[in-house]
C-alpha angles and dihedrals in degrees: 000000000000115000105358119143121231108251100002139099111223121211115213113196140124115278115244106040114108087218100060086043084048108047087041089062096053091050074051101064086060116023128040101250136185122199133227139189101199112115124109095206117077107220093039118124118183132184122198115188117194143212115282122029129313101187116134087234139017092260087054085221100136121177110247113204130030120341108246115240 
């Protein structure tokens, strides 16, 4: 439980790579996230959740897919 964050999700990945932005910002849509650099391995991807609660509202109903607009 080092270093996790009360009521967030945090996203471990290496900076630079699309597909860890991108997959960040769909977490995003439902839980709070925060979002670290601080991985030595290219291709690792690790994701800390912490205590409380790290829905994106009280309900914990989140929408899953593409906002409409």
């Amino acid at each position: 439980m080092n270093g996790v964050d009360k009521d967030f999700v945090k996203v471990h990945a290496p900076k630079g790579d699309a597909r860890y932005e991108e997959m960040t910002d769909w977490l995003n849509r439902i839980f709070r996230v925060k979002r670290e650099y601080d991985v030595s391995a290219d291709k690792l991807v690790w994701i800390q959740i912490g205590p409380g609660f790290p829905w994106k509202n009280e309900l914990g109903h989140a929408t899953i897919g593409i906002p409409s607009r």
